[in-house]
Backbone as JSON, one array per atom type, in Angstrom:
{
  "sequence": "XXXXXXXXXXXXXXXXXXXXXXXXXXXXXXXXXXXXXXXXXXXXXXXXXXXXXXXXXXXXXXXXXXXXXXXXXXXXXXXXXXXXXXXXXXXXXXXXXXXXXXXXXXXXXXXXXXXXXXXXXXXXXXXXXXXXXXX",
  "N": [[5.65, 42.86, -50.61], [2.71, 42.43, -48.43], [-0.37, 44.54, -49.14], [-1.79, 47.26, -47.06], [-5.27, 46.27, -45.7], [-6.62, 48.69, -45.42], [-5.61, 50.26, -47.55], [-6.37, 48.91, -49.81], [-9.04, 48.89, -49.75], [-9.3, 51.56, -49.96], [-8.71, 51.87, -52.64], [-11.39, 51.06, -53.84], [-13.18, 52.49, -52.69], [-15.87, 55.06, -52.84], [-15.73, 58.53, -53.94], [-16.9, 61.14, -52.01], [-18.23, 62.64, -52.23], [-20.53, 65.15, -52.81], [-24.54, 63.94, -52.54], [-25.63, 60.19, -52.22], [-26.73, 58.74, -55.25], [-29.84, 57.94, -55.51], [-31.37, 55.1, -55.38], [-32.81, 51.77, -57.22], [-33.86, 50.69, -54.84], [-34.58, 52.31, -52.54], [-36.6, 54.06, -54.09], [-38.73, 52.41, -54.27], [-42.09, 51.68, -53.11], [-42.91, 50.45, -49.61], [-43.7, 47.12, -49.78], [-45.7, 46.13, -48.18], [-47.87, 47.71, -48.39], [-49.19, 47.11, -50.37], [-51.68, 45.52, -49.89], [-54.61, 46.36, -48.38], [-55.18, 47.94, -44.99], [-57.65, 46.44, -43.92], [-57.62, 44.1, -45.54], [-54.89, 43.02, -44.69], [-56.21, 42.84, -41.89], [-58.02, 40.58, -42.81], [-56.24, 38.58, -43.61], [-54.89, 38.13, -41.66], [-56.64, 37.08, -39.72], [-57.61, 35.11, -40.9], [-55.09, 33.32, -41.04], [-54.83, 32.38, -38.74], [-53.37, 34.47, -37.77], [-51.08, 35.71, -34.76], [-50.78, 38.65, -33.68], [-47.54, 39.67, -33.22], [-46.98, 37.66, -35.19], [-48.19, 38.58, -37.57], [-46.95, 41.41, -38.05], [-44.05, 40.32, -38.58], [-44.55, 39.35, -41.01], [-45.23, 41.53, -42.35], [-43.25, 42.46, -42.49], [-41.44, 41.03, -43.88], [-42.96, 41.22, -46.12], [-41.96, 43.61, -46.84], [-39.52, 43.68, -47.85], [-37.45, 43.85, -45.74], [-34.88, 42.64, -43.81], [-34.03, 40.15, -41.43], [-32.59, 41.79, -39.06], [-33.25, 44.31, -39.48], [-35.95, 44.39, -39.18], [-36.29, 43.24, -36.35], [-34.97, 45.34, -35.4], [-36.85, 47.37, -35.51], [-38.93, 46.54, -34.35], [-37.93, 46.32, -31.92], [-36.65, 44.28, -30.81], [-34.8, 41.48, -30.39], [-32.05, 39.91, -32.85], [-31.85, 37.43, -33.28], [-34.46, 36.19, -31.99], [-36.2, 37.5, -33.94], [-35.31, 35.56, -35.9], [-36.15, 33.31, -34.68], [-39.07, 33.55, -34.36], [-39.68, 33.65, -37.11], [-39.21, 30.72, -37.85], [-40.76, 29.7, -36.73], [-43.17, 30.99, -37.65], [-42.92, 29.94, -40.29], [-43.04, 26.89, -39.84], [-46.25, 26.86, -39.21], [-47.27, 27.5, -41.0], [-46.73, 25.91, -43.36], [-44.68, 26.29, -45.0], [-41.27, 26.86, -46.58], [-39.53, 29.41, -47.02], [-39.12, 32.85, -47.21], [-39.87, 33.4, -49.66], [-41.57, 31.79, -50.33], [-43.59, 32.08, -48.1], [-44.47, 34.63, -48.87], [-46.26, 34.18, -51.11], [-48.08, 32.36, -49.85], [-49.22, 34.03, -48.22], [-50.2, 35.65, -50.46], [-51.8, 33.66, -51.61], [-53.14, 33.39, -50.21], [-54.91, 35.67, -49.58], [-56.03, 36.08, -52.12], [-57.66, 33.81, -52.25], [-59.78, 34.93, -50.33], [-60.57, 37.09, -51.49], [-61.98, 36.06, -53.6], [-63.89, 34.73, -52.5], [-67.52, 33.5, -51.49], [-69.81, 36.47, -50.25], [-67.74, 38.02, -48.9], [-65.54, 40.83, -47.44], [-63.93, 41.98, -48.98], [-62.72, 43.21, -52.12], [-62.65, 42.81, -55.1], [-59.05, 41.22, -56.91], [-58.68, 41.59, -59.48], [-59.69, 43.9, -61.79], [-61.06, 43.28, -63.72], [-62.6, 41.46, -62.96], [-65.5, 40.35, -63.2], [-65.72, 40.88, -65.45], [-65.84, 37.73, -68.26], [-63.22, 37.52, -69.18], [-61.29, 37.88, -66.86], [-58.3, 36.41, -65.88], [-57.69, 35.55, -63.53], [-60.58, 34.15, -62.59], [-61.58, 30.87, -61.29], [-62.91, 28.4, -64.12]],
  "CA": [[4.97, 43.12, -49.36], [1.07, 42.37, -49.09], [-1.2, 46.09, -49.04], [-2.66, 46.62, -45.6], [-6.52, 46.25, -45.88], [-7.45, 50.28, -45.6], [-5.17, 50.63, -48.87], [-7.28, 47.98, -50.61], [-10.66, 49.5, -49.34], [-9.47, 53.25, -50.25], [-9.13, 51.98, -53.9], [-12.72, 51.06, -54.22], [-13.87, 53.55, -51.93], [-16.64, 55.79, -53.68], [-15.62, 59.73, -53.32], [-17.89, 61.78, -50.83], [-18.72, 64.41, -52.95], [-22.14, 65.16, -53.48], [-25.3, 62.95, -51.97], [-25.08, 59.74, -52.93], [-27.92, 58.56, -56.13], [-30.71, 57.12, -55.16], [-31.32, 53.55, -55.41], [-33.9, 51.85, -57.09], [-34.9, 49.95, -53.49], [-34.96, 53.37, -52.02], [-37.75, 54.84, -54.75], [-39.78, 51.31, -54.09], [-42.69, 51.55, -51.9], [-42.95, 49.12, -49.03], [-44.45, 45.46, -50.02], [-46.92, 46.09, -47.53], [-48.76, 48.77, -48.98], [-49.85, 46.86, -51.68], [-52.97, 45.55, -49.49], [-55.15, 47.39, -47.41], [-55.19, 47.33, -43.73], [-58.29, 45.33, -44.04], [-56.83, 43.07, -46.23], [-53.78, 42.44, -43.55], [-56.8, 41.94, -40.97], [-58.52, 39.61, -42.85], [-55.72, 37.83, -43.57], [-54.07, 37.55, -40.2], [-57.55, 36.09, -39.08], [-58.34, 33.51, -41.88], [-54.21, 32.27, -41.27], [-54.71, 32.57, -37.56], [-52.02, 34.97, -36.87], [-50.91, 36.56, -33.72], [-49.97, 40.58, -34.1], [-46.6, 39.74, -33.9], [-46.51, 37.27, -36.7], [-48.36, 39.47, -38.77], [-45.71, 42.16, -38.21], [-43.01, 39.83, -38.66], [-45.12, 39.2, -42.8], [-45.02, 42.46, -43.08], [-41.7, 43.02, -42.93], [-40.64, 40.28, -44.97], [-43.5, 41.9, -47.35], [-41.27, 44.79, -46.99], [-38.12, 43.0, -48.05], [-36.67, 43.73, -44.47], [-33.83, 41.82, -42.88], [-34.41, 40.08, -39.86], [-31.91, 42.83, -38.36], [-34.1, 45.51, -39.62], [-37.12, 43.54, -38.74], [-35.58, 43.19, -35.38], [-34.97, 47.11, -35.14], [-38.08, 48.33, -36.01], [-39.83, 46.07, -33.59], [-37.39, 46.62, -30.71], [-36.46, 42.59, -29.91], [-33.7, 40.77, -30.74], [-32.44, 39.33, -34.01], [-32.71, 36.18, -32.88], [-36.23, 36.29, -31.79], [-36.96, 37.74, -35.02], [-35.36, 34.79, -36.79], [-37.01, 31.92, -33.72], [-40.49, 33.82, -35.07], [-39.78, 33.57, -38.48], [-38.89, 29.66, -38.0], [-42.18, 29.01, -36.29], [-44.44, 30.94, -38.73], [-42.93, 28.84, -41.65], [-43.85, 26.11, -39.83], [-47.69, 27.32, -38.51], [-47.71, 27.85, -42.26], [-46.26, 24.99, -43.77], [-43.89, 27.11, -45.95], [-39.74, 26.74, -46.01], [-38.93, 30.46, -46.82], [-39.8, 33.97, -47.08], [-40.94, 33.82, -51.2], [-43.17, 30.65, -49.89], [-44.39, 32.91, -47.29], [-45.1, 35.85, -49.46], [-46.67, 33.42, -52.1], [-48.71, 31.6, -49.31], [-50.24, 34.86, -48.03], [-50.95, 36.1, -51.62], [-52.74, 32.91, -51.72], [-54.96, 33.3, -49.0], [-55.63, 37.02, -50.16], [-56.94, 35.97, -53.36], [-58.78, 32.97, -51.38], [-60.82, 35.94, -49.16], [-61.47, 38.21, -52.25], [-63.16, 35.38, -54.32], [-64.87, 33.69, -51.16], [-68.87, 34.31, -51.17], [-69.79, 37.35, -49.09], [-66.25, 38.84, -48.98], [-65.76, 42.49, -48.02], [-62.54, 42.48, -49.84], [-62.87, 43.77, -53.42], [-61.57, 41.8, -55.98], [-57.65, 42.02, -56.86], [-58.86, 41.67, -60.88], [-60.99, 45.03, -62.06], [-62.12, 42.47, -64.67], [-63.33, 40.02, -62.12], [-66.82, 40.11, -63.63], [-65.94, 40.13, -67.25], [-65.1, 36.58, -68.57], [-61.57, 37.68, -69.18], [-60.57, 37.17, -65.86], [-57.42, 35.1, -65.57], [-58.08, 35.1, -62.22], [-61.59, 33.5, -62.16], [-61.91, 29.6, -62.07], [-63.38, 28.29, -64.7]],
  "C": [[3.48, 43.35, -49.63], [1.0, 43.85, -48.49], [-2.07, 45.72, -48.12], [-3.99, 46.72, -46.44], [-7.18, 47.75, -45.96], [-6.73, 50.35, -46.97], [-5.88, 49.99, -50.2], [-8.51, 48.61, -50.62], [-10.49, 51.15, -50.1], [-9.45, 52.91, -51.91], [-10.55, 51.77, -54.48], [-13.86, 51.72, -53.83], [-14.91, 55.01, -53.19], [-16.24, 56.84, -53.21], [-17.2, 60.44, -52.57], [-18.57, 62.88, -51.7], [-20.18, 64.3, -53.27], [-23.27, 63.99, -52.57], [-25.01, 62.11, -52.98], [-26.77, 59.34, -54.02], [-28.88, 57.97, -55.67], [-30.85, 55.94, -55.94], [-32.64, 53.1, -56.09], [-34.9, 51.21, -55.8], [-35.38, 51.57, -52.97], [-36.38, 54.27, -52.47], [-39.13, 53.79, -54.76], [-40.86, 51.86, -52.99], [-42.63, 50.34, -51.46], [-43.81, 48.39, -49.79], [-45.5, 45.89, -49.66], [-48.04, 46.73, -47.56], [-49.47, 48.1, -49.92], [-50.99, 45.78, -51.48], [-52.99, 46.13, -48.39], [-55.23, 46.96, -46.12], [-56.49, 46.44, -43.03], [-58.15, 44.41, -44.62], [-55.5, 42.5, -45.44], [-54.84, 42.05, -42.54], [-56.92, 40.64, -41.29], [-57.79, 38.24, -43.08], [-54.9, 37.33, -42.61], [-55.49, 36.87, -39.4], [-57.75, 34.79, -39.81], [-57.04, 32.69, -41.74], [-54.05, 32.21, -39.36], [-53.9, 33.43, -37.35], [-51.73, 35.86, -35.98], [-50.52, 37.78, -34.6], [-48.57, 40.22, -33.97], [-46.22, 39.06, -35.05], [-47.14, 37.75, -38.05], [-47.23, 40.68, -38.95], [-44.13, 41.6, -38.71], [-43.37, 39.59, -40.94], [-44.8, 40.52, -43.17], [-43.91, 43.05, -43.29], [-41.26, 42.08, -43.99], [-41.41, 41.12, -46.82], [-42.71, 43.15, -48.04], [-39.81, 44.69, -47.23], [-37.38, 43.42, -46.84], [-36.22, 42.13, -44.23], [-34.2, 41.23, -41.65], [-33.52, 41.07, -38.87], [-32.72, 43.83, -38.6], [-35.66, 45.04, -39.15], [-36.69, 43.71, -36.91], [-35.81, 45.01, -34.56], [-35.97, 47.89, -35.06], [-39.37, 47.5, -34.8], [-38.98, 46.14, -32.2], [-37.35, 45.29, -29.89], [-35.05, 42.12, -30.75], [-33.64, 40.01, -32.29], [-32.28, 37.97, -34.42], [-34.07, 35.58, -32.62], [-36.73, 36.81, -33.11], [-36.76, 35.92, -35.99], [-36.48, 33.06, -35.96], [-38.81, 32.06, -34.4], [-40.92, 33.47, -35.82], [-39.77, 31.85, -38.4], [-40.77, 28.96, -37.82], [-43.12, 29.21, -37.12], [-43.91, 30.28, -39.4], [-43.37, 27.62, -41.19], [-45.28, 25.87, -39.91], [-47.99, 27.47, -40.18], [-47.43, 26.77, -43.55], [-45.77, 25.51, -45.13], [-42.36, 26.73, -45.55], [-38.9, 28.07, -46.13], [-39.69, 31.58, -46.82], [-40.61, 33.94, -48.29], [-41.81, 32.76, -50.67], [-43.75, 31.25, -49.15], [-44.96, 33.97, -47.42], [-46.17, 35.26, -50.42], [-48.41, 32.44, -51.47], [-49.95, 32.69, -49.0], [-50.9, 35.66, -49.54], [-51.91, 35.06, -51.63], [-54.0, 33.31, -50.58], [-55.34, 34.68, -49.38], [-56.37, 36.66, -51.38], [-58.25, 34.86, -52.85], [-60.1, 33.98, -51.12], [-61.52, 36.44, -50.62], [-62.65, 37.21, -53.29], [-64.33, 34.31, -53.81], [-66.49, 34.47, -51.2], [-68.95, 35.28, -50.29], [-67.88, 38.18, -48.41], [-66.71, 40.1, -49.01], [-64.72, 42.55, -48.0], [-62.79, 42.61, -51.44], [-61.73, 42.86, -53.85], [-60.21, 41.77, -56.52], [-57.4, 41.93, -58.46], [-60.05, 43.04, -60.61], [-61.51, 44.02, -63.1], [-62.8, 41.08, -64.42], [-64.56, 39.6, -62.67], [-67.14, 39.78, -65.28], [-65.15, 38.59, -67.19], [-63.8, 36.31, -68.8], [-60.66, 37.72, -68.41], [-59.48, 36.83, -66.07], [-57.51, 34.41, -64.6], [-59.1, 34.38, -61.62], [-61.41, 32.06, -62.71], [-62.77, 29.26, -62.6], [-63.96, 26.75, -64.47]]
}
């Protein structure tokens, strides 16, 4: 005789006792922290992007779900994913790492563009040791 499905689940079931460990996603800071909120302007102007499809980057920056994406913006998680379809197009990207990869690009674009008031994302921008400067 097959084992109903709660008898299956209670063997792998973790006990309650105690909080549970923290995670390392949990001790991560968001993605999105890791440029400044002038650095999200300048880059939602130089890729054209409306305020919601910059919110919609920053969640993906923030490894959010389109359900948590969704939640946190108070719309559907459909409309999050119809959003997401369109910026990859408006961006000519096919997923989220092309879309994290695309806006790193244009961030490094801004900071090494003449007259930039974005600070460089090398501290050794000026010495020759760069990696980051073309040569």
């Amino acid at each position: 005789m097959p084992r109903s499905r709660t008898s299956i689940r209670s063997q792998f079931a973790t006990p309650a006792a105690g909080p549970a460990p923290a995670t390392d996603k949990a001790r991560r800071f968001p993605g999105s922290t890791m440029l400044s909120e002038l650095a999200w302007k300048e880059i939602a102007r130089s890729l054209k992007l409306s305020g919601r499809e910059l919110q919609l980057v920053r969640g993906v920056f923030d490894d959010c779900t389109e359900l948590a994406i969704a939640g946190n913006l108070g719309i559907a998680r459909r409309t999050v994913c119809t959003h997401c379809e369109r910026l990859y197009r408006k961006l000519a990207v096919t997923g989220r790492v092309k879309l994290v990869l695309r806006v790193m690009e244009e961030f490094h674009a801004l900071t090494v563009s003449p007259g930039n008031i974005l600070p460089p994302i090398c501290r050794n921008w000026d010495a020759p040791r760069c990696p980051l400067r073309r040569k």
